[in-house]
N, C-alpha and C positions, 0 to 999 in steps of 0.2 A: 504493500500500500504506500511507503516511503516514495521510493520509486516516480509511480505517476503522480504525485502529489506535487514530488521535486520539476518532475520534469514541465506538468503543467503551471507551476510556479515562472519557472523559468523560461520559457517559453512567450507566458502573454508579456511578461515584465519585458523581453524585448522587442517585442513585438509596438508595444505600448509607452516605451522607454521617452520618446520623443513628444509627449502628449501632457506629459507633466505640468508644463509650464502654462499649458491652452489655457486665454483668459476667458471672463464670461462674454456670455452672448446671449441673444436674442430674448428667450424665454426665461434665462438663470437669472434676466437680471430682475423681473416682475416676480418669480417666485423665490427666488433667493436674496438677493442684492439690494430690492429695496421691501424686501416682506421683514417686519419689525419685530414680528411673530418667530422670525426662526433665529433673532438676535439672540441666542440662549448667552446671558451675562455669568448665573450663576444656577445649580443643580439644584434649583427649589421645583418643589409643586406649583407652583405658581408658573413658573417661566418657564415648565414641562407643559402643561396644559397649552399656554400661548404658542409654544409649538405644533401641540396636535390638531389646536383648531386657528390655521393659521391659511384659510381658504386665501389667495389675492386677489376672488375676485368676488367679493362677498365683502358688502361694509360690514365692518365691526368683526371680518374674519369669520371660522365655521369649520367646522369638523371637516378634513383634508389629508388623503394619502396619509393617516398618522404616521407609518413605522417610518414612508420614507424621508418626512418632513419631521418627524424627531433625528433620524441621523445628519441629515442636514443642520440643526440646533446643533448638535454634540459635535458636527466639525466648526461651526463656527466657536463655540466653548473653548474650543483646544485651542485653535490658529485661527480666530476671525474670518475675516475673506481674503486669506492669502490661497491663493488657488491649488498650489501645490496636495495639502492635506486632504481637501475633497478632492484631485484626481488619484493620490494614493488610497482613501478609502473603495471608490469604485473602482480599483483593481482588484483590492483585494475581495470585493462581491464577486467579480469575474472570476477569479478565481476560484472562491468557493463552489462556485458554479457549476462552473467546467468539472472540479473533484465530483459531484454531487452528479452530473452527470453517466461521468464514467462509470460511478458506480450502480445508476441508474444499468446504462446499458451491458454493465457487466452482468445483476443480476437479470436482465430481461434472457440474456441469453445462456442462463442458468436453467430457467426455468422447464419444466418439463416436456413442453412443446418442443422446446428448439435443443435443449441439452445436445441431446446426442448426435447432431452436425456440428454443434457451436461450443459447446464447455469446455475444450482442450485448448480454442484458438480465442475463448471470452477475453479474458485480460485486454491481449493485443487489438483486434478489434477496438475492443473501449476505449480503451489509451488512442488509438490513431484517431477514432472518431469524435473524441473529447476534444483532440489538438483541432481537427481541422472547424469540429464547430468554435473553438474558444478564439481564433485568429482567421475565421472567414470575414471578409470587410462586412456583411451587413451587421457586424458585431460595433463596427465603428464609433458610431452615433450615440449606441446607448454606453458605452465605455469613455469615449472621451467628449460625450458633449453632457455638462455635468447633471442639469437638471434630468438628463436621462435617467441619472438612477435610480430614479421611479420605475421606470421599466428593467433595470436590471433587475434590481430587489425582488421584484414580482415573478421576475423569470428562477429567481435564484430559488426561490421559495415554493415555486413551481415545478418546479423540480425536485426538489425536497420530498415535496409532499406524494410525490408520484414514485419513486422510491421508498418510501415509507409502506406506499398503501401494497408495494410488491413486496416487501418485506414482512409486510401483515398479512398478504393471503399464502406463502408456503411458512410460516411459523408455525411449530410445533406444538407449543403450550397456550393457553387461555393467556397468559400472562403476556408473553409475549407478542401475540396478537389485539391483545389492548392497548399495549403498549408504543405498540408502532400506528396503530392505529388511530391513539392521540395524538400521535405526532405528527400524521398526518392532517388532521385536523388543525391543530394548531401551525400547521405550516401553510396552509389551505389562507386561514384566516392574517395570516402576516402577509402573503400575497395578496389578495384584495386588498389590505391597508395599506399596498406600496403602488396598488393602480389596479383599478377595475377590474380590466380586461380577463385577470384572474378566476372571475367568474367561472368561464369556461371550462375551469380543471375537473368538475365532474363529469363533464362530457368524453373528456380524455381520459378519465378515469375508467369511464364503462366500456369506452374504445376499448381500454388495454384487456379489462376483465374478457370482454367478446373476444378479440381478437386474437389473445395471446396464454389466458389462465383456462379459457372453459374449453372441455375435449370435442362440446356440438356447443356451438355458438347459436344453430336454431334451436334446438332445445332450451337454453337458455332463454330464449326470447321470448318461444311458448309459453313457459313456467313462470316468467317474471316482468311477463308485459304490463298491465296494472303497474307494478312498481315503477318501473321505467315511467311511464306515464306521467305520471304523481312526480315521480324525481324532474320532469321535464318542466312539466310545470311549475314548479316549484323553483327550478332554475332561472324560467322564464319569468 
């Protein structure tokens, strides 16, 4: 696990090396640059809150991307708006990403479907397909342009949670299947608070059970149509 960890480390960092210094622009500067809300001065409740509801386009401010508008707060805490600090925290989201990733695709091709073509050549796979999603240019935008990390975070989390929920359905024990199971949940919900679009993780969720966990995906559909239903609507 060292290994692609190191290597995906090293990797974005040079890929990314040059992007340090980018200042703000267009968007960073209405939600970051002049949002008052994300001034975090000192570590009170008070100046926690004015970060989470710190809408820009909403007089008096409003409930807004919390997790990704509190880390926004906490880099200005550390380093104000010296820019450095916020392009080194959105690398290091990329990065966790890209780990969280591979591991993603490591276990999908563990999994019993695909095992026995894939689980000798798993690792490798992962690891190539981590690097080339973690340094493919459409990665660009939400890596080095900063108010992106709204959409990083989302994606990170997004990810998370979608390995969690593969790790919750071959776990062994009650426990551990609750276990991951929160956590996907709670990783479900820090995605939506870093941008919306998150929503959609149940949809990709059912994809993967269809597609990749169940031995008849129509059987499935049979037996559990009603629910889907209900879960659609409910999405929607």
């Amino acid at each position: 696990m060292l290994f692609p960890v190191l290597a995906l480390s090293i990797v974005v960092c040079v890929v990314y090396s040059n992007a340090l210094n980018a200042g703000w622009h267009l968007d960073d500067i209405t939600n970051i640059v002049n949002n008052q809300g994300l001034h975090l001065e000192a570590l009170s409740l008070e100046g926690i809150k004015g970060a989470l509801f710190s809408d820009p386009g909403r007089p008096g401010g409003g409930l807004y991307r919390p997790v990704a508008c509190l880390s926004f707060a906490l880099n200005h805490y550390i380093g104000g708006l010296e820019v450095v600090g916020y392009h080194l925290m959105n690398l290091v989201i990329h990065i966790i990403a890209s780990v969280f990733l591979y591991l993603l695709i490591c276990q999908t091709l563990c999994l019993p479907s695909l095992s026995e073509t894939y689980s000798s050549q798993a690792r490798s796979i992962a690891l190539l397909s981590a690097v080339l999603w973690a340094i493919h240019p459409i990665q660009i935008q939400a890596v080095t342009y900063i108010v992106q990390r709204m959409t990083s975070l989302a994606g990170l989390f997004y990810v998370m949670s979608m390995y969690f929920y593969a790790k919750c359905r071959i776990a062994q024990s009650n426990r551990e299947r609750v276990l991951f199971l929160t956590g996907c949940f709670i990783a479900f919900l820090l995605s939506f608070g870093s941008k919306e679009n998150a929503l959609l993780l149940p949809a990709s969720l059912l994809l993967y059970e269809i597609l990749l966990l169940q031995k008849s995906p129509a059987d499935f559909l049979r037996k559990n149509g009603l629910k889907l239903i209900v879960l659609s609507l409910a999405t929607l």
